[in-house]
SEKOLPA-21552 format. One record per residue (C-alpha): residue in one letter; chain; x, y, z. Coordinates in steps of 0.1 Angstrom, whole numbers, plus 5000, padded with zeros to 4 digits. Layout:
<rs>
+---+---+------+------+------+
! r ! c !    u !    v !    w !
+---+---+------+------+------+
! a ! A !    X !    Y !    Z !
...
+---+---+------+------+------+
</rs>
This chain:
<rs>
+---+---+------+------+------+
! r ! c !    u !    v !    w !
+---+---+------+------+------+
! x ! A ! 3159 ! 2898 ! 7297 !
! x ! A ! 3167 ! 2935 ! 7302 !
! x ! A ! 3201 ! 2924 ! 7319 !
! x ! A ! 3209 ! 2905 ! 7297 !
! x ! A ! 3210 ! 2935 ! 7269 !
! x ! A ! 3223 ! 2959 ! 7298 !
! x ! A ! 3259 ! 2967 ! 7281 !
! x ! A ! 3285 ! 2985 ! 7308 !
! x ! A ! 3302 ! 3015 ! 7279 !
! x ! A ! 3332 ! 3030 ! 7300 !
! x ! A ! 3351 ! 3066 ! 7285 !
! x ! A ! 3374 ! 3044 ! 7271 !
! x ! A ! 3367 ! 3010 ! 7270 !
! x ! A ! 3343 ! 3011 ! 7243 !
! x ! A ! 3337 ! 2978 ! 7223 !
! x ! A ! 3328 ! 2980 ! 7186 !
! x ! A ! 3321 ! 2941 ! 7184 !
! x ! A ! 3299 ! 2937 ! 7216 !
! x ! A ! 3267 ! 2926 ! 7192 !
! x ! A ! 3288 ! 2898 ! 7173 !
! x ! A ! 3287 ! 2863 ! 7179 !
! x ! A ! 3321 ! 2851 ! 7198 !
! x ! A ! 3332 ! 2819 ! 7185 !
! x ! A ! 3351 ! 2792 ! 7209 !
! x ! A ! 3373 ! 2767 ! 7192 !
! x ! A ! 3398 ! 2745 ! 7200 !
! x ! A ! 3431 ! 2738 ! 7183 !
! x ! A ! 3468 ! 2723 ! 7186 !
! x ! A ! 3493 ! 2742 ! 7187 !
! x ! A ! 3497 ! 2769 ! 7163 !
! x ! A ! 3527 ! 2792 ! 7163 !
! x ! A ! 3523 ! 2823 ! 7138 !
! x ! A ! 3540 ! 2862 ! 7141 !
! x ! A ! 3513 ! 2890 ! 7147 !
! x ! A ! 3518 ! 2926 ! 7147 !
! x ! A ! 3520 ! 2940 ! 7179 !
! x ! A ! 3525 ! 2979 ! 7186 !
! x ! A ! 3545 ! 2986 ! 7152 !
! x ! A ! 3568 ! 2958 ! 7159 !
! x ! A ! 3563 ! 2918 ! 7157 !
! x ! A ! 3563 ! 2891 ! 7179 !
! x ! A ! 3559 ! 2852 ! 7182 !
! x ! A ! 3525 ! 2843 ! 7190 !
! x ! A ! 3515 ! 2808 ! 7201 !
! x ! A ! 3478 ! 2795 ! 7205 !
! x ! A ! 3466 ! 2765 ! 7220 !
! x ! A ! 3437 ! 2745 ! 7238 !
! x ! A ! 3401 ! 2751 ! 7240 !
! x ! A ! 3393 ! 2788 ! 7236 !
! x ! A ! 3421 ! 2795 ! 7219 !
! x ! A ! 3445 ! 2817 ! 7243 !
! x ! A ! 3474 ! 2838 ! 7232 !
! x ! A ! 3505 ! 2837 ! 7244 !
! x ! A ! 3531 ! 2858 ! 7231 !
! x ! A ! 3567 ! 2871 ! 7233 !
! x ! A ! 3577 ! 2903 ! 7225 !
! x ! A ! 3609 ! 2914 ! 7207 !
! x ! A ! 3624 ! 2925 ! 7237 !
! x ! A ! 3653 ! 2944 ! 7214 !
! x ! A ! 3634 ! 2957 ! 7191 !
! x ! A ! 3611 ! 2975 ! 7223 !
! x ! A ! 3645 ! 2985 ! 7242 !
! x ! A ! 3656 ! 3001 ! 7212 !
! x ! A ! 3626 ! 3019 ! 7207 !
! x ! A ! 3624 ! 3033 ! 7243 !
! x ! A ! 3662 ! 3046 ! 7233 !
! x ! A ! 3650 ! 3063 ! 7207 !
! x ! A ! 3621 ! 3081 ! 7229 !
! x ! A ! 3645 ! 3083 ! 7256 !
! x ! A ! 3670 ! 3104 ! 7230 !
! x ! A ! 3637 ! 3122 ! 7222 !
! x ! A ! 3630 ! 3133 ! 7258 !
! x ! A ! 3665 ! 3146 ! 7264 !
! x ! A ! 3662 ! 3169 ! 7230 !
! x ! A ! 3630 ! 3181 ! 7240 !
! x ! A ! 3644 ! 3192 ! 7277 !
! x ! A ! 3675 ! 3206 ! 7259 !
! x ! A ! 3656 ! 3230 ! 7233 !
! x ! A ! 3631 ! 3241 ! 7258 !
! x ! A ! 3659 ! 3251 ! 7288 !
! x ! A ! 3675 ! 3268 ! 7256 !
! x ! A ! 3648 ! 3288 ! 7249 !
! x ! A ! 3639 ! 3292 ! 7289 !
! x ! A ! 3673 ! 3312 ! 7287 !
! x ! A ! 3666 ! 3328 ! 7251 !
! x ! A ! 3634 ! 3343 ! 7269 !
! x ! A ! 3654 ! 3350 ! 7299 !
! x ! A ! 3673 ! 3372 ! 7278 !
! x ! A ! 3646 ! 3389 ! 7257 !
! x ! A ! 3628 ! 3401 ! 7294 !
! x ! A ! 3664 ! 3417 ! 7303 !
! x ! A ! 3667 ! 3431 ! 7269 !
! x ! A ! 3633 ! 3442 ! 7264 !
! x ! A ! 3622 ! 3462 ! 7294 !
! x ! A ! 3586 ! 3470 ! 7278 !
! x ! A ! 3579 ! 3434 ! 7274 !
! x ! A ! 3595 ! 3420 ! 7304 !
! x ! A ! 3564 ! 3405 ! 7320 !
! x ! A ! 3558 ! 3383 ! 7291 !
! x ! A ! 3590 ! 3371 ! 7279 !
! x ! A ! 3594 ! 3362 ! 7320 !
! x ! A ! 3558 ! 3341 ! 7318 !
! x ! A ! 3572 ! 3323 ! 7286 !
! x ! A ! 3603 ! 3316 ! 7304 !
! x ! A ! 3585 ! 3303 ! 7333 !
! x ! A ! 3565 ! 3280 ! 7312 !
! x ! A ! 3595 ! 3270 ! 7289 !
! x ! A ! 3616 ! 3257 ! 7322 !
! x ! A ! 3583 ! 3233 ! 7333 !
! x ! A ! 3584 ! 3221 ! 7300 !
! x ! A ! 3617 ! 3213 ! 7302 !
! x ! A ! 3619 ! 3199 ! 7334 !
! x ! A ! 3585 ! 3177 ! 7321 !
! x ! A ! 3604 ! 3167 ! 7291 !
! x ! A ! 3633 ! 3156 ! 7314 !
! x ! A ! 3609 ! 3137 ! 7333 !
! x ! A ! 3596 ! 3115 ! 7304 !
! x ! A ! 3634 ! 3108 ! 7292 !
! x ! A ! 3641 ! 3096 ! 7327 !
! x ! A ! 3609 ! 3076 ! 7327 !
! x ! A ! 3617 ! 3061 ! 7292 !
! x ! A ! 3657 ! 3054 ! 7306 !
! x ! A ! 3635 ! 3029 ! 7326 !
! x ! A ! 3612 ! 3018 ! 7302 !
! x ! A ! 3643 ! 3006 ! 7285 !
! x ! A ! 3663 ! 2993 ! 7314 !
! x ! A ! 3628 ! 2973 ! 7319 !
! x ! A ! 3630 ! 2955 ! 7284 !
! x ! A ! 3667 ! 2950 ! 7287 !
! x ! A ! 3662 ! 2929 ! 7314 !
! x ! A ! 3628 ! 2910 ! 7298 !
! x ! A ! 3652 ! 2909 ! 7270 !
! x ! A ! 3682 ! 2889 ! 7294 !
! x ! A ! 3655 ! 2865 ! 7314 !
! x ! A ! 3638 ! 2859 ! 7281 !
! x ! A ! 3673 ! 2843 ! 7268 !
! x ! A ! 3679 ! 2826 ! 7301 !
! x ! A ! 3708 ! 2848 ! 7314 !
! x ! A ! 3707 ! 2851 ! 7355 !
! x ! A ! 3712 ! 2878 ! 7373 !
! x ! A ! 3729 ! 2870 ! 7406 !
! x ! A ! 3719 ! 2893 ! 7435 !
! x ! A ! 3748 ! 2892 ! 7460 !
! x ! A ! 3740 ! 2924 ! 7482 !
! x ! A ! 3702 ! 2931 ! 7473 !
+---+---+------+------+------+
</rs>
């Protein structure tokens, strides 16, 4: 009896609704839009247990990994600028040198981090473009790969 009220909490797999009931049903077919990360997609449920099976809006998710991407390349941009602006102030401010040269320091691995994450998101979107084409039956032919 003590296993059976043994419940596993995990840092961050917590579950609120571990102490309610879970209800099986089955049902035909049933296609319905839910919400999905701030975007929509078609969602379709069927058979006993009622499973989920969805499909995203492969557009809609490229063009938000665009617009993180975009994000990404600002944030590299700003922070390099200001990696030089510091660069600067430690030549131009002799009595302050050793901190404007930490804050430069820190300003270029910020950049370079930012760069990371828009490279990462230039294949988040590249990812969904092509979920996007296989979704709408196109075919990619590999000739030399």
């Amino acid at each position: 009896m003590a296993e059976e009220n043994h419940h596993h909490h995990h840092l961050f797999h917590h579950n609120k609704d571990e102490d309610k009931p879970v209800e099986t049903v089955y049902s035909e077919t049933t296609t319905g839009y839910a919400a999905t990360d701030g975007g929509y997609s078609e969602s379709t449920t069927e058979g006993y247990g009622a499973t989920t099976i969805s499909t995203n809006d492969y557009r809609k998710e490229e063009k938000h990994h665009k617009h993180l991407e975009h994000l990404g390349e600002l944030g590299a941009a700003a922070t390099g600028a200001y990696a030089l602006h510091e660069k600067h102030e430690a030549k131009k401010d002799p009595e302050h040198a050793h901190r404007h040269k930490i804050e430069e320091e820190v300003a270029a691995a910020v950049a370079v981090g930012s760069g990371g994450y828009a490279f990462h998101e230039h294949h988040e979107k590249k990812e969904a473009k092509k979920e996007d084409e296989e979704a709408h039956g196109k075919k990619h032919h590999h000739l030399f790969g």
